[in-house]
N, C-alpha and C positions, 0 to 999 in steps of 0.2 A: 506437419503443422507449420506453416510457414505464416504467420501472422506480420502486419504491417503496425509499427511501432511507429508513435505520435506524441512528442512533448509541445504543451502546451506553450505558446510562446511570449504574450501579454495579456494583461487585465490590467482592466482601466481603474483610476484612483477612485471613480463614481464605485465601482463594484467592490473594491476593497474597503470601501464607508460603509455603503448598506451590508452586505455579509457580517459586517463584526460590528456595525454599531451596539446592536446588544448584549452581543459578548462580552467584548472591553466596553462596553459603556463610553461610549467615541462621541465627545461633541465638536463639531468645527467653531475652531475659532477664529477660521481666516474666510476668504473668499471660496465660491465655488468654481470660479473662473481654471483652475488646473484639475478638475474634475476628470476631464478627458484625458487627460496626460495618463502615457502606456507605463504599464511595473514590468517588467523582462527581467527582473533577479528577484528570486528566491530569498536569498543572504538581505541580512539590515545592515545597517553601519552607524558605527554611533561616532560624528564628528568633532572628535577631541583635539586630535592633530589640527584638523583644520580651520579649528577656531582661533590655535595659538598663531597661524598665519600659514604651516606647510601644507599645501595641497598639492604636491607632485604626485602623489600618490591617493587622492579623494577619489572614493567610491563613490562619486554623486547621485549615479544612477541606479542606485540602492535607495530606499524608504530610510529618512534618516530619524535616528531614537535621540532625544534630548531628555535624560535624566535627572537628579539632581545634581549631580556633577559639572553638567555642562554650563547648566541654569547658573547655581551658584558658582562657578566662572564667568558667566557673562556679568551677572549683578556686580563683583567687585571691581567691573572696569569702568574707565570714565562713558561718558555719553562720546565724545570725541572716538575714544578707543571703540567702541558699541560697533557706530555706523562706521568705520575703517573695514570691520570684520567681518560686518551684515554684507557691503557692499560687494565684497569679495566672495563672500558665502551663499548669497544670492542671483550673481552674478550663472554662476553652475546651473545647468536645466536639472533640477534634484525633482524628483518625481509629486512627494508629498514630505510631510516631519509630525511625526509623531512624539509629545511632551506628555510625561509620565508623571505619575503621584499625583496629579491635579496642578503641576507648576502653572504660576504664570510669569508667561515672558517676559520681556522689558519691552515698553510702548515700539521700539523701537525696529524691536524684530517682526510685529504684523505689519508695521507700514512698508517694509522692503518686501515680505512674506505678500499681502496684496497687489505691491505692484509687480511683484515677480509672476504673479499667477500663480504662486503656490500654495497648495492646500495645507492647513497648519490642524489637526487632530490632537485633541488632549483626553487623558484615561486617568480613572483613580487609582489605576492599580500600579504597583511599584515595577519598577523598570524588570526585573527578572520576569517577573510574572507575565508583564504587559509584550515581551520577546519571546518566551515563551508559546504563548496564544497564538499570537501573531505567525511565529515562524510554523506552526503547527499548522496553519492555514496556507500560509505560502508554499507550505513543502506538501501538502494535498494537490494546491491547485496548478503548481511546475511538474510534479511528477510525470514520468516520463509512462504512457500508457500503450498497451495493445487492445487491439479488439480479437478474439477467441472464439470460432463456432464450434461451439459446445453446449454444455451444460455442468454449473457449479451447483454443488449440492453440501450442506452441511450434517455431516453421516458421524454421530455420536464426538459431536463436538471435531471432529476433522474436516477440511474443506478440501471435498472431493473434484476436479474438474476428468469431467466425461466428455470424451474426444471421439473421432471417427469420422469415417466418409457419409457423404449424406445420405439420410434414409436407410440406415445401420440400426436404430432405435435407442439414440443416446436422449432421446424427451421420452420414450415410455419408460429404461430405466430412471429415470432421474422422479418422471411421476410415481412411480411403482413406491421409491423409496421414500419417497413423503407420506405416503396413504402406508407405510411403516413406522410415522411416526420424526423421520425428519425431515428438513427443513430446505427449501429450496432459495438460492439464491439470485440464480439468474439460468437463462435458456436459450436455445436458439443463438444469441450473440451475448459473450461474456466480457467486460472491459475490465482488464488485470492493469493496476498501476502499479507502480514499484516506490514503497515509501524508503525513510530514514533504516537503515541498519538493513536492506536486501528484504526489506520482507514483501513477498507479494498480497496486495488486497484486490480481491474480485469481486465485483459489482455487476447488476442491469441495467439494460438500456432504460432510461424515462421513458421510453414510447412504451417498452413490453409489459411494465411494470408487473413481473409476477404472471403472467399470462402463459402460455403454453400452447404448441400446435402440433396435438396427435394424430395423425393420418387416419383418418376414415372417422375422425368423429370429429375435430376441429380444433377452433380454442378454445380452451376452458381458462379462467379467472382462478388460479391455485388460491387465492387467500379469500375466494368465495365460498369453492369446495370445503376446503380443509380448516379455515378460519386461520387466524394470525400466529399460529402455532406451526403451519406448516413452510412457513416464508422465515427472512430474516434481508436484511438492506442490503449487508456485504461480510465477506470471511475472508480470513485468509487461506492462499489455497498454498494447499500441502501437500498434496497427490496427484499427479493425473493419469487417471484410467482412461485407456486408451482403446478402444472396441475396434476389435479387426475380423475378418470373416474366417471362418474355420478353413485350415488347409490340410489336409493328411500328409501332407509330402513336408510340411514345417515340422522342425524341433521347438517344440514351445519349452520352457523354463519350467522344470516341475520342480527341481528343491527349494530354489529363491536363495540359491547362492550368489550367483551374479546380477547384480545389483545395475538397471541402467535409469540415465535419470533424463530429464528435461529441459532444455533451457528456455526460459522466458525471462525478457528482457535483463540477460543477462545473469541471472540466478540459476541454479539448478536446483531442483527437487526432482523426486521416486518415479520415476515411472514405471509403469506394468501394463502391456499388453496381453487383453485378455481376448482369448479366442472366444467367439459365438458359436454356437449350432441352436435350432428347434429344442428346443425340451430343457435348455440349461438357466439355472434359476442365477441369472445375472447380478440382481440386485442383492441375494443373501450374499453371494463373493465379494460386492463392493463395501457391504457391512464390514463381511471378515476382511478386508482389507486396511476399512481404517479403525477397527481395535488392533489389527496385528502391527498398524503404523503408532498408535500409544503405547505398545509392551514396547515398540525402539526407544522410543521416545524417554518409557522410565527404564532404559536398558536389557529389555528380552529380546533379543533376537532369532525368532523362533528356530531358522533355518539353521545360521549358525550353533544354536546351542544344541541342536540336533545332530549337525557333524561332529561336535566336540563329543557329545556324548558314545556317538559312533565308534569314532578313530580312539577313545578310551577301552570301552569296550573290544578293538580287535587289537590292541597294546596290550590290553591285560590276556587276551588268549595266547597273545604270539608269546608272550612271557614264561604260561601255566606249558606252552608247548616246548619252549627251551628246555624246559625244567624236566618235562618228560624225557625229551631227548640226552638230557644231562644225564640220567638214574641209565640209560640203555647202554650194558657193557660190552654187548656180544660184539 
């Protein structure tokens, strides 16, 4: 699997309005003239220092958060001191500023905010919550993503990705285990991004949406067939099952002692290659594979607790055998 990784690099202030107007409840209070102006970071900054005058270190080109903090900072200074600190403040290409709780500014900050071109956003919701949201959104839409030819499958609540060379039948398993009752994510091309804390979420393409292409009969429409029970938007993936062509001359892994895993975009999870041949019921193994990935998960690990009970069992023989050996006087 050799996937080509892709972080997204800007979005314009116009996209970051409409996306969350509803969410936060975003109204402009300034011009739309800095609409077009690019966001290229992730991270907010809320300009505290550089109100008080040091900006050797302003994060300008960050989304700046005016809370009640900053607000009531600005209020107890003269009109004089205001525009010294606007001009300075303004001065900086700042992308957008978004003002929290429902503050309003002082007259003074939209007429610089206007002629600077920048878009001034105000929210009712309190500065936690309103960063919050916000960075929730940003760190969706920077994350750093791959595209995957596979198929993601969500298999009793695990996010299965099925791998293999093309035309192996990684879409009839993936059909098979829906018309089982779960739940299909994406096919053909899966886009894994990697959010906050390493965790990967896999998604479909918008073009495929839920669609599938089984050789000799075509595409079929999975949430036509099966209805909205057999689909889901995105999971995280947890496994990948990895379909390779049977070889008699390979040592395949029969206890699941040794453990090899995957890396996508820098993460590792489980990986298992499973051998094919005519006649082998694919889809029950990738079942047993993700209840056997929840007994790890609440601590059974089937394999190892199989060697321990093993290497118990020929401990307590070699023991009863000493013991024989002990009582033998001849």
């Amino acid at each position: 699997m050799n996937p080509k990784q892709k972080e997204k690099e800007s979005i314009t202030v116009e996209t970051l309005f409409v996306e969350n107007k509803k969410r936060l409840k975003l109204k402009l209070i300034s011009c739309k003239d800095g609409f077009h102006k690019q966001i290229s970071e992730r991270d907010l900054h809320r300009p505290g220092l550089a109100l008080a005058g040091f900006v050797d270190l302003f994060a300008y080109q960050r989304i700046q958060v005016f809370g009640n903090t900053e607000l009531a900072y600005l209020k107890k200074l003269t009109p004089a001191s205001r525009e010294k600190i606007f001009k300075k403040l303004f001065s900086f290409d700042i992308p957008c500023i978004l003002i929290t709780n429902n503050n309003a500014p002082p007259p003074e900050f939209l007429r610089f905010s206007k002629a600077s071109g920048i878009g001034v956003f105000r929210t009712p919701f309190s500065t936690t919550k309103a960063v919050h949201l916000l960075w929730d959104y940003l760190d969706e839409k920077f994350a750093l993503r791959v595209h995957i030819h596979g198929s993601l499958v969500d298999v009793y609540g695990v996010g299965i990705l099925i791998t293999g060379r093309s035309g192996i039948g990684k879409s009839e398993v993936a059909l098979d285990l829906v018309a089982h009752g779960h739940r299909l994510v994406a096919d053909d091309v899966v886009t894994i991004a990697r959010r906050v804390g390493g965790i990967l979420i896999g998604y479909g393409n918008e073009t495929l949406q839920h669609h599938m292409e089984i050789r000799g009969v075509g595409v079929i429409d999975v949430q036509a067939v099966f209805g909205i029970r057999g689909i889901r938007q995105q999971k995280r993936v947890e496994v990948e099952v990895e379909l390779v062509d049977w070889d008699s001359s390979e040592k395949y892994e029969r206890l699941g002692l040794k453990e090899i895993t995957s890396e996508i975009l820098g993460e590792k999870i489980p990986k298992i290659q499973l051998p094919i041949y005519p006649g082998k019921n694919i889809s029950v193994i990738v079942e047993v594979i993700a209840l056997n990935e929840l007994l790890k998960i609440y601590g059974h690990h089937s394999a190892k607790d199989f060697e321990a009970r093993l290497t118990k069992k020929m401990q307590s023989k070699l023991r009863s055998l000493k013991e024989y050996l002990g009582r033998d006087f001849e």
